[in-house]
C-alpha positions as CSV (number, residue, x, y, z in Angstrom):
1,X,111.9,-47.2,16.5
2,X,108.9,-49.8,16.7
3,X,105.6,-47.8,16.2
4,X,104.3,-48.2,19.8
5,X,107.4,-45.9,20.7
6,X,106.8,-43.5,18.4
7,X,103.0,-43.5,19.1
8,X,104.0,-42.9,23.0
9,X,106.6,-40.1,22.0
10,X,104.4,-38.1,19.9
11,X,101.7,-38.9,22.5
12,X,103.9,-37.5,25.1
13,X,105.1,-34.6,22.8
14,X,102.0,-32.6,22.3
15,X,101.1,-32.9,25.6
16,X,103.9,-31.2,26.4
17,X,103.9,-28.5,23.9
18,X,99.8,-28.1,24.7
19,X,101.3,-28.0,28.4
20,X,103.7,-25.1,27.4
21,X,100.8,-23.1,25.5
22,X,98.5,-23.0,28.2
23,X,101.0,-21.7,30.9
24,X,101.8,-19.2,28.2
25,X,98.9,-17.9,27.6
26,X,97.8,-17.9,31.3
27,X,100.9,-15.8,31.9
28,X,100.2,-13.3,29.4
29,X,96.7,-13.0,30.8
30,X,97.8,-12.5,34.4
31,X,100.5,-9.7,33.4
32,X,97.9,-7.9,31.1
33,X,95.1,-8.1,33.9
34,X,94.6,-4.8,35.9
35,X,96.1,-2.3,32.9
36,X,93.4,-0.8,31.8
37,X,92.7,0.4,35.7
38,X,96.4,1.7,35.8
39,X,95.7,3.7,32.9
40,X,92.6,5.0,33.8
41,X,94.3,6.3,37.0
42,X,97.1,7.4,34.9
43,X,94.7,9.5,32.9
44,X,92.7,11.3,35.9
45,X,96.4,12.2,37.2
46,X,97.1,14.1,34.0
47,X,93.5,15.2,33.6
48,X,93.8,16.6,37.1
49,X,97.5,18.0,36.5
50,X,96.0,20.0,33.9
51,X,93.0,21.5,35.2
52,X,95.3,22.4,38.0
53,X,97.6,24.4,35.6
54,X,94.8,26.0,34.1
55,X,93.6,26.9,37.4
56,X,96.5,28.8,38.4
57,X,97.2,29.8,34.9
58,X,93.5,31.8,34.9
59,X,94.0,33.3,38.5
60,X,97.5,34.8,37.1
61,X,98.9,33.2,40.5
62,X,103.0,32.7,39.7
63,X,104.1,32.2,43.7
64,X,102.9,30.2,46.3
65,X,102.6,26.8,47.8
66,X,99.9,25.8,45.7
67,X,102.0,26.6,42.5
68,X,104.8,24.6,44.2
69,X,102.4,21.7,45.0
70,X,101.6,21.2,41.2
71,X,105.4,22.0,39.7
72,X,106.6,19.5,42.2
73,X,103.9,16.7,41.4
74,X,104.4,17.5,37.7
75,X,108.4,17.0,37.9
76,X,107.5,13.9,40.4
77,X,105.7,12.2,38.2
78,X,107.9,13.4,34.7
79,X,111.1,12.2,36.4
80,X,109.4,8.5,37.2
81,X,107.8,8.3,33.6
82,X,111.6,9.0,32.6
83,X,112.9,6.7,35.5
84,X,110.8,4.0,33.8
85,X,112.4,4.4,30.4
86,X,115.4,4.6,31.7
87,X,116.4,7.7,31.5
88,X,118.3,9.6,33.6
89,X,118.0,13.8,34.2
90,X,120.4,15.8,36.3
């Protein structure tokens, strides 16, 4: 191989792999963005889960539709955590 050839191939090499890198990293940027907001919203759920509990736990309230509300929100959102992993519950 003369060294003009090799010159063009390593030329054309790390363009390539600086090609790669970029799209890379600009793919792992995209996929991370907006996480923190999911989080946040996944935190004021659970925030507001619990208050909810302790609601009903303080007014001794066992029965009702607002009791079923929250048990089936909770189970809602414990079977799609679950669902997520990939675990399944009859």
């Amino acid at each position: 191989m003369n060294t003009k050839m090799l010159s063009l191939y390593c030329s054309a090499q790390i363009s390539v792999r600086n090609f790669v890198d970029t799209q890379a990293t600009a793919l792992r940027e995209r996929r991370e963005s907006g996480q923190a907001t999911l989080e946040y919203v996944a935190l004021i759920v659970l925030l507001a889960a619990a208050l909810a509990v302790g609601f009903i736990a303080m007014q001794g309230i066992t029965k009702g539709p607002l009791v079923d509300f929250v048990q089936n929100v909770i189970k809602a959102g414990l079977n799609a955590a679950l669902k997520a992993l990939g675990i399944t519950v009859e």
